[in-house]
C-alpha positions as CSV (number, residue, x, y, z in Angstrom):
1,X,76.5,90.2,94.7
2,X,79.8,92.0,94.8
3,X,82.0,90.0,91.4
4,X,85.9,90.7,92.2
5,X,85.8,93.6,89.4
6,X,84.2,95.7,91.9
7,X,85.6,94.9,94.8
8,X,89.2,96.2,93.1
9,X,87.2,99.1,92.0
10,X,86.6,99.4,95.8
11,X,90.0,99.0,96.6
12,X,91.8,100.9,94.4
13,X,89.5,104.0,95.6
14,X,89.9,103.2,99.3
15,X,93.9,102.4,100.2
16,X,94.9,101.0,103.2
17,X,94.9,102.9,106.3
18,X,91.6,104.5,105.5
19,X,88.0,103.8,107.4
20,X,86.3,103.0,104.1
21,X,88.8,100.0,103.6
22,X,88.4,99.0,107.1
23,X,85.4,99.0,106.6
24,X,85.1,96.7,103.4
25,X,88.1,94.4,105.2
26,X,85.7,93.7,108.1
27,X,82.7,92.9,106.0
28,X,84.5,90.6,104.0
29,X,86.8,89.0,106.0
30,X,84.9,88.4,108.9
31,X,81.6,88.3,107.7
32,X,79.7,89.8,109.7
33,X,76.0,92.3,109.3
34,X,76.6,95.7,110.1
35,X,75.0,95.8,113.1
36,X,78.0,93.6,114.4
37,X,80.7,95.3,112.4
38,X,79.9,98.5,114.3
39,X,80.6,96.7,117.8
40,X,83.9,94.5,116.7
41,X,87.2,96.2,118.4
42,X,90.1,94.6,120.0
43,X,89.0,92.9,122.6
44,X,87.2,90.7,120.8
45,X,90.3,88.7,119.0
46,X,92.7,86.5,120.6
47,X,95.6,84.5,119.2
48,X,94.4,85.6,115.5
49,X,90.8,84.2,115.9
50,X,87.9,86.8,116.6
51,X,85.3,85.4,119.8
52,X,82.3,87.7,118.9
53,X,78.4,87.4,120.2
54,X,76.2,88.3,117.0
55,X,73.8,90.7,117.6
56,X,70.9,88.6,116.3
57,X,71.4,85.7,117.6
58,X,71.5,82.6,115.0
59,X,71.3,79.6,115.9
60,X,73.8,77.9,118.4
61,X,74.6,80.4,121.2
62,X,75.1,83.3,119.1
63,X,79.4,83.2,119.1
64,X,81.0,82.9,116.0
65,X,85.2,82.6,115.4
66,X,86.1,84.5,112.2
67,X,90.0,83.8,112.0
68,X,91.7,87.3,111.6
69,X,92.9,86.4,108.5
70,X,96.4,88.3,107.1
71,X,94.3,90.5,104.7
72,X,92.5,91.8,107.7
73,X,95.3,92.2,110.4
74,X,97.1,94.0,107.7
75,X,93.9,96.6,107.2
76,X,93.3,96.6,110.9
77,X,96.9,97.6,111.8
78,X,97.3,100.3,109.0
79,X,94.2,101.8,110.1
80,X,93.6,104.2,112.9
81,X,90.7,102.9,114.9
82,X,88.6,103.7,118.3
83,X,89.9,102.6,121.7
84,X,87.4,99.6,121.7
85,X,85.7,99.7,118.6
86,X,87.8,99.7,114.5
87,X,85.6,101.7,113.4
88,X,84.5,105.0,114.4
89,X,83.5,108.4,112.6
90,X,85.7,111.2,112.3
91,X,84.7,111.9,116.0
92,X,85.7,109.2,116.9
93,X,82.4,108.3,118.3
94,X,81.1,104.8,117.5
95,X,79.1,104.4,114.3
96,X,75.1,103.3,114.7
97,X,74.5,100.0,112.4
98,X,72.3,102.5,110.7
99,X,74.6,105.2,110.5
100,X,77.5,103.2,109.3
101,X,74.8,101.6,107.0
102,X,74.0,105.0,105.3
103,X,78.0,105.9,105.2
104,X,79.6,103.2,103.8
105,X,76.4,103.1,100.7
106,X,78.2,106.5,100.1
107,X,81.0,105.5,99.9
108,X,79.8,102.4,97.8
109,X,78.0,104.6,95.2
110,X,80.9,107.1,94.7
111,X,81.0,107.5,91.0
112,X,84.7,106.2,91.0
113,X,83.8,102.8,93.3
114,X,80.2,102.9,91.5
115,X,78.8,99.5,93.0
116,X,75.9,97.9,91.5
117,X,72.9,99.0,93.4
118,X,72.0,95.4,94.4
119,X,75.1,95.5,96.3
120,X,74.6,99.3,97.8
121,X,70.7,98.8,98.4
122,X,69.9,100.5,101.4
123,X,73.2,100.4,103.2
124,X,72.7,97.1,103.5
125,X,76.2,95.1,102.4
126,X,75.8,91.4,103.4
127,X,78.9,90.6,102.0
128,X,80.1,87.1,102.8
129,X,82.8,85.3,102.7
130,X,82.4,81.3,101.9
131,X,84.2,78.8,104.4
132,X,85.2,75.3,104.9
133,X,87.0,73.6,107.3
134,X,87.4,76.8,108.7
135,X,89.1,78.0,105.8
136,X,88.4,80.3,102.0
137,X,86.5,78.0,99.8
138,X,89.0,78.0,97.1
139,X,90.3,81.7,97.7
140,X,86.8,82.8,96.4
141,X,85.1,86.0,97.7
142,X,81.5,85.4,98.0
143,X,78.9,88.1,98.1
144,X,75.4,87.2,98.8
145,X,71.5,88.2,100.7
146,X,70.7,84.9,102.4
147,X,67.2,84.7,102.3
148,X,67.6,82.3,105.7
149,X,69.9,84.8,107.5
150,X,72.1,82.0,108.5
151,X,75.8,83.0,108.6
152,X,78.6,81.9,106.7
153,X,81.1,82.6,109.2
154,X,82.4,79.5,110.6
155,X,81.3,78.4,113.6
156,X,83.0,77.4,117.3
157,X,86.3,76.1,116.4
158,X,87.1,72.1,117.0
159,X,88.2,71.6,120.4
160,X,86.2,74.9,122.2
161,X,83.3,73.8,123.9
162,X,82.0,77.3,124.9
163,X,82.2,80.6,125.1
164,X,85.6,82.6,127.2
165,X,83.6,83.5,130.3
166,X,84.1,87.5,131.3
167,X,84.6,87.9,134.9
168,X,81.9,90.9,136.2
């Protein structure tokens, strides 16, 4: 569980404008696994509310609606990101979950950043942010390995009864 020490340790290391606090902002603010993280680009939010299909699909039909909250729109427009896709290596290829996975832990464990190794274990960063009412519980960042996997991303906002459907 990332406390908010380290996550201004994180911070502090990684200004804005850089791939490695993309990369945090996205995790935390959208809450999201990896293997979605890696797929998330512009396309996927409209009028500041993020329509994304998880890649393991939990529950419901898969969709979740992370607003883009200012934090994030701030990170994602300082930051120079793929076509499609935020984030992207210095290539500008798209990252595998597992490759972004094995370069952010680096980037984690950097003796500067130094987060605890619960947190950096394996690449793995299930960071999480708490909601209610489709808002921050209390401000608070929440860090946390569900042992259930279920998501704490809000759901289908009130009012949307499915899905945008994508003309083929």
């Amino acid at each position: 569980m990332l406390d908010e020490e380290e996550i201004a340790r994180y911070e502090a290391r990684w200004s804005l404008g850089t791939r490695e606090r993309l990369s945090l902002d996205l995790l935390l603010y959208t809450g999201l696994a990896r293997g979605d993280v890696v797929r998330l680009g512009k396309q996927h939010v409209s009028n500041g509310v993020i329509t994304f299909h998880m890649e393991k699909n939990r529950g419901d039909d898969g969709y979740v609606y992370p607003p883009v909250l200012p934090p994030l729109a701030t990170s994602i427009a300082a930051t120079k990101t793929g076509d499609l896709i935020y984030l992207v290596s210095t290539l500008g290829t798209p990252y595998t979950k597992e490759s972004f996975g094995n370069w952010f832990r680096e980037k984690c464990t950097e003796p500067v950043v130094r987060l605890s190794a619960r947190s950096a274990q394996s690449g793995r960063h299930p960071l999480r942010r708490e909601w209610r009412d489709g808002q921050p519980a209390d401000g608070a960042v929440r860090v946390e390995d569900r042992e259930d996997g279920a998501s704490t991303t809000p759901r289908r906002p009130t009012g949307r009864s499915s899905p945008p459907t994508r003309a083929r």
